[in-house]
C-alpha positions as CSV (number, residue, x, y, z in Angstrom):
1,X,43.5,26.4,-31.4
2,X,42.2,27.9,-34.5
3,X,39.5,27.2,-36.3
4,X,41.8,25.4,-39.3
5,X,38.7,24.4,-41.6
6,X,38.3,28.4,-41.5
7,X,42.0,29.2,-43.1
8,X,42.9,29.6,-46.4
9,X,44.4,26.9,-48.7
10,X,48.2,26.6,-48.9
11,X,48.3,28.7,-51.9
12,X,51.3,31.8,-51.2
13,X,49.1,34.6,-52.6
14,X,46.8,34.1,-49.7
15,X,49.2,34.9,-47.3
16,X,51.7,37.4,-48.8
17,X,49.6,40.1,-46.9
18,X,51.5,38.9,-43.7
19,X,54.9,39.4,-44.8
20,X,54.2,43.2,-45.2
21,X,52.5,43.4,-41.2
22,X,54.6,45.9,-38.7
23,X,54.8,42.9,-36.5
24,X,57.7,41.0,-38.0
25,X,59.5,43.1,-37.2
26,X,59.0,42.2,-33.6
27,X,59.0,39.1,-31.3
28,X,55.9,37.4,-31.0
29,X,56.3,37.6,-27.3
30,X,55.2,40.7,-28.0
31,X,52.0,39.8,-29.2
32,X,50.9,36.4,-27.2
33,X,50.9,36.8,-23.2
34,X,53.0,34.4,-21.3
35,X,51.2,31.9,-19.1
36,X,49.6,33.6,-15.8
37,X,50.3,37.0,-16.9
38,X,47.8,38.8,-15.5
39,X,46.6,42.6,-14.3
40,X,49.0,45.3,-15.6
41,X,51.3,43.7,-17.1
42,X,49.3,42.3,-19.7
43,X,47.3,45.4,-20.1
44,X,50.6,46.8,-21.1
45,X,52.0,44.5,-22.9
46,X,48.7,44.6,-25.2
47,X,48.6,48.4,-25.4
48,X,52.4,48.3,-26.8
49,X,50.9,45.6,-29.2
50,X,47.9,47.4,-30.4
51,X,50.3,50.8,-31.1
52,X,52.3,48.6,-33.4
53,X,49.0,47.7,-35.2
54,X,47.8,51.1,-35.7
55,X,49.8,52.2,-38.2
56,X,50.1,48.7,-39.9
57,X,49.6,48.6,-44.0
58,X,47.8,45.1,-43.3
59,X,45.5,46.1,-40.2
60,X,42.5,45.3,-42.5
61,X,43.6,41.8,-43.6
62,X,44.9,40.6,-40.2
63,X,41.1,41.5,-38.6
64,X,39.6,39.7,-41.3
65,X,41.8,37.0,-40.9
66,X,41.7,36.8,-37.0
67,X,37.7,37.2,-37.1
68,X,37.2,34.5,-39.9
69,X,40.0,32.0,-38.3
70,X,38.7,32.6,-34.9
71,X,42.4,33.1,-33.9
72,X,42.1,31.9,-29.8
73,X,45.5,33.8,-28.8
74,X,47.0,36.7,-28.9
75,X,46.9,40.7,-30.6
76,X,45.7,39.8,-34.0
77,X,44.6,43.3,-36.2
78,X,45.1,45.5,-33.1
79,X,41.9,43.2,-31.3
80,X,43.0,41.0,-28.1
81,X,41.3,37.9,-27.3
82,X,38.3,39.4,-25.3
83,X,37.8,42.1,-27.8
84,X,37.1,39.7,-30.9
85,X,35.3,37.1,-28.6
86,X,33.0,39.8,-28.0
87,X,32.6,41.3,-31.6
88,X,32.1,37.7,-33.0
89,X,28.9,37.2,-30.1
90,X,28.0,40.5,-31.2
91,X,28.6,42.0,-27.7
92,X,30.6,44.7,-29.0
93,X,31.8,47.0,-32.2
94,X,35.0,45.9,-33.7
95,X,37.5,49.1,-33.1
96,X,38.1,51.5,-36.2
């Protein structure tokens, strides 16, 4: 679960940046794996993910977001799960 204490108040102008992300467009299936999907299949289904994040107007604010919130699930600011786990230990570089 997120880290709620971590999100911002209920106030619309602290959100509006979602309502301009490439991903509404799209099914969140898209961007949260199923239960048990494993292998290639989810190494697919998050490389379709992340192409739909490259290009996105709010790339920035979804990474700040997903890093701040600790978001536990999913393709948030073209990062999976593993990939922001690991920036936030300071195991890796967060992507450009």
């Amino acid at each position: 679960m997120a880290e709620i204490s971590r999100l911002p108040g209920p106030a619309a102008h602290q959100w509006v940046w979602q309502q301009h992300g490439s991903c509404r467009r799209l099914s969140p299936d898209a961007f949260f794996h199923p239960e048990g999907e494993r292998g290639s299949a989810r190494v697919s289904r998050a490389t379709a993910a992340k192409r739909v994040c490259d290009d996105c107007p709010v790339l920035t604010q979804c990474r700040i977001h997903a890093l701040s919130a600790r978001e536990p699930y999913g393709i948030w600011g073209g990062l999976t799960e593993e990939e922001r786990a690991a920036a936030l230990a300071g195991r890796a570089d967060i992507p450009a």
